[in-house]
N, C-alpha and C positions, 0 to 999 in steps of 0.2 A: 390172776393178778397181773398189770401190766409193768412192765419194766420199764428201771429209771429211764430218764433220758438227761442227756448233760451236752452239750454243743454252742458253737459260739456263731452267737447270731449273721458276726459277718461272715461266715461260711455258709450260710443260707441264701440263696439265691435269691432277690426282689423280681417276681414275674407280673405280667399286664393284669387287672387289674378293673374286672367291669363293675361297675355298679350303674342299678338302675337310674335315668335321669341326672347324673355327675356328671358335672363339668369340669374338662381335665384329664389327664393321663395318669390315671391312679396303680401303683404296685404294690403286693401284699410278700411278705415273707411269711412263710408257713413255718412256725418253730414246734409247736403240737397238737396232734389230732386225734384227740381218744374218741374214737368213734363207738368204746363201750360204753362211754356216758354221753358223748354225743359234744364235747368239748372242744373247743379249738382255740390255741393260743396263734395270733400274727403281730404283725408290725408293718400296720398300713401307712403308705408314703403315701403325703396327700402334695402333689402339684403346688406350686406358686400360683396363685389363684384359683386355686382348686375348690368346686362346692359340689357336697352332698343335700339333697334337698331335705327337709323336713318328712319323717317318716316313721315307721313303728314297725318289731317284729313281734313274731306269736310265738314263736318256738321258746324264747329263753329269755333271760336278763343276759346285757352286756356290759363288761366294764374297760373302760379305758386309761391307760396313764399316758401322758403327754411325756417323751422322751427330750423332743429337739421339735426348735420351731415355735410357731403360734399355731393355735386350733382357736375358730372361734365357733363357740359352739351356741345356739341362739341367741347371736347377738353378743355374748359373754367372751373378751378376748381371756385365752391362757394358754400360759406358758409352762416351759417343762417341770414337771414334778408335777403337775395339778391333775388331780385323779375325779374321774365324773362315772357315774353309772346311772344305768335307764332299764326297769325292769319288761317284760316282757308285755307288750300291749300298749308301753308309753309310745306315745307321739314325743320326737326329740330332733333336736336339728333347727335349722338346716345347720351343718358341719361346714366350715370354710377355712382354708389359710391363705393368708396375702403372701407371707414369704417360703411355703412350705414347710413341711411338718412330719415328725414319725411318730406315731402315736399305738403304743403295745394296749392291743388287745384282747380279753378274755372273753368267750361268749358261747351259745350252743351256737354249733354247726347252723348255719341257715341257707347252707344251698345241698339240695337232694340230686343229684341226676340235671344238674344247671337249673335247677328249678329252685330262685334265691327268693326266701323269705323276707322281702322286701316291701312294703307298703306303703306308697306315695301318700302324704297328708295331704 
């Protein structure tokens, strides 16, 4: 059985932040990683002009809620509160913010050993 966890987000460190093909200086806070279901909760900071290209994983569905900021996410501008999800094999993206953004998201684990499940469209 794994144990609660309860901690406050700005006590979590924002670390660098690579993704493949992203334009930008992007940081992820790590808040959970159940590595027995293979789950990981972040809160990725996307740069003031920051883009993720259009892309798709295998591993899992991910879903995102928009904290702070605009995300624009194919084309589609939103703002905080607005919750998006992409199951596992969609092509989604490309991901962008004009003014930067935190955006908490839920997803399977997609990098093994630096090896990110990642798939350029």
């Amino acid at each position: 059985m794994a144990d609660s966890v309860r901690l406050a987000a700005a006590d979590v460190a924002a670390t660098p932040f690579v993704i493949p093909g992203a334009e930008g200086e992007f940081r992820i806070q790590v808040l959970n990683e159940d590595t027995a279901r293979g789950v990981v909760t972040t809160i990725v900071h996307i740069p003031p002009g920051g883009r993720i290209p259009a892309h798709s994983h295998t591993k899992g569905a991910e879903m995102h809620y928009v904290l702070s900021g605009d995300l624009i996410d194919g084309g589609e501008r939103l703002g905080p509160g607005a919750f998006l999800t992409h199951p596992a094999g969609m092509v989604h993206g490309p991901h962008e913010s004009e003014g930067g953004a935190q955006v908490l998201t839920v997803q399977q684990w997609q990098s093994t050993d630096g090896d990110f499940d990642f798939h350029p469209a």
